[in-house]
Structure formats: structure tokens, C-alpha cells
N, C-alpha and C positions, 0 to 999 in steps of 0.2 A: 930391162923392161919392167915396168911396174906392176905390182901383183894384183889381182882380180879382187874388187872389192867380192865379203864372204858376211852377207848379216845371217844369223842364227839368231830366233825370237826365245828366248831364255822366258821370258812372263808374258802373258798376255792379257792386261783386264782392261774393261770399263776407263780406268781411272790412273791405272800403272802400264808400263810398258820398260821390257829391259831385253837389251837388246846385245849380243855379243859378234862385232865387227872383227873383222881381219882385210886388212889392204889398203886401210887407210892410214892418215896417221892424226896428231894435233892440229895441223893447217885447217881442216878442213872440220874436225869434230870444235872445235872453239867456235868456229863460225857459225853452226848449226846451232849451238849452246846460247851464246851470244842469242841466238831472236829464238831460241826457247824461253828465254828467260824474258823477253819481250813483249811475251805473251801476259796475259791477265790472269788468265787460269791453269796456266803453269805455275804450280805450287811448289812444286822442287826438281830439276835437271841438274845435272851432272854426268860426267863420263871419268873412268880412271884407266888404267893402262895396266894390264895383270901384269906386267912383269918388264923392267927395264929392254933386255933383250928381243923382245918381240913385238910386232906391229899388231898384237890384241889387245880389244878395248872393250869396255861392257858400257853403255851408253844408258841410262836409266830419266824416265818420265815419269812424273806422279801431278796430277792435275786436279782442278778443286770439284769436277764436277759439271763445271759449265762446258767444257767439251771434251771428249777422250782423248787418251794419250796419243792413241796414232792420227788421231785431225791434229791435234798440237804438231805432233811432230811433222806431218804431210806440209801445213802451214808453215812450220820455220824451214822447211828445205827449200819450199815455193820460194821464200823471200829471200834465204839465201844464194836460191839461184840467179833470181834478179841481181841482186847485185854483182853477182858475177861479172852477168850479161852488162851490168852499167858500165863496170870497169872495160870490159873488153871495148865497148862502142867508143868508151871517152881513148882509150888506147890506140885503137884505130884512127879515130880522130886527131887524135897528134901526127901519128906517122904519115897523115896524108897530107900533114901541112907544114 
């Protein structure tokens, strides 16, 4: 069974956000990364991985201003949820044909 995603807000400003994850892994934080970087006023995203052995990650946002780090990031999870949801409908859609 797969372990309970675990976020822990490490920073909290206006304009930064860093944030340290346990439960997930790269599948999912690239994806997120991917339409962080999407964004206009996302100035700088990234996530790294403290330690080979372990499923923790420190995920960090710094934005230009035009909108805070947690709308940034609320927005690129929105979208990456959508596509989830695309994949899944277009997946379904095969199987039923």
C-alpha cells in the first residue's frame, strides 16, 4: 500500500513557498513542475529529493509578484489535475471501443 502523502510548509511568503513532501514521488512532482513553469509569474520552481533512499522532497516556488506562490501552485495542480482527468476519459474511451 502506498504511503500517505505528508506536506510540511518549510517557508511561507507573498512570493516564495517551500514546501517538504513525503509520499510521493518524481511521477507526480515533474508534473506539477512541468505547468509551474507554465506559468508567467513563476520566476523559479523546482523540487529535489533529500536523499536517494527516501521518498522526501522539498518542492520550492518563487514568483515575480503578479501572483503568490500558493495561487501559483494551487493553479498548476488545477491543471494538472485536468490532464489527468483527460487521460483517464481518453482511456476509457478506448476500452469501451
Amino acid at each position: 500500500m502506498a504511503e500517505e502523502l505528508q506536506i510540511v510548509v518549510e517557508k511561507a511568503e507573498p512570493n516564495r513557498l517551500t514546501l517538504r513532501l513525503r509520499g510521493e514521488d518524481h511521477t507526480l512532482l515533474n508534473l506539477v513542475l512541468d505547468e509551474l513553469n507554465r506559468d508567467k509569474h513563476v520566476a523559479f520552481a523546482a523540487y529535489r529529493q533529500e536523499h536517494p533512499l527516501t521518498d522526501e522532497y522539498v518542492l520550492t516556488v518563487v514568483t515575480d509578484g503578479g501572483e503568490s506562490a500558493l495561487e501559483a501552485l494551487k493553479a498548476a495542480v488545477a491543471r494538472a489535475k485536468t490532464v489527468f482527468e483527460k487521460l483517464l476519459e481518453e482511456w476509457r474511451e478506448k476500452a469501451m471501443s
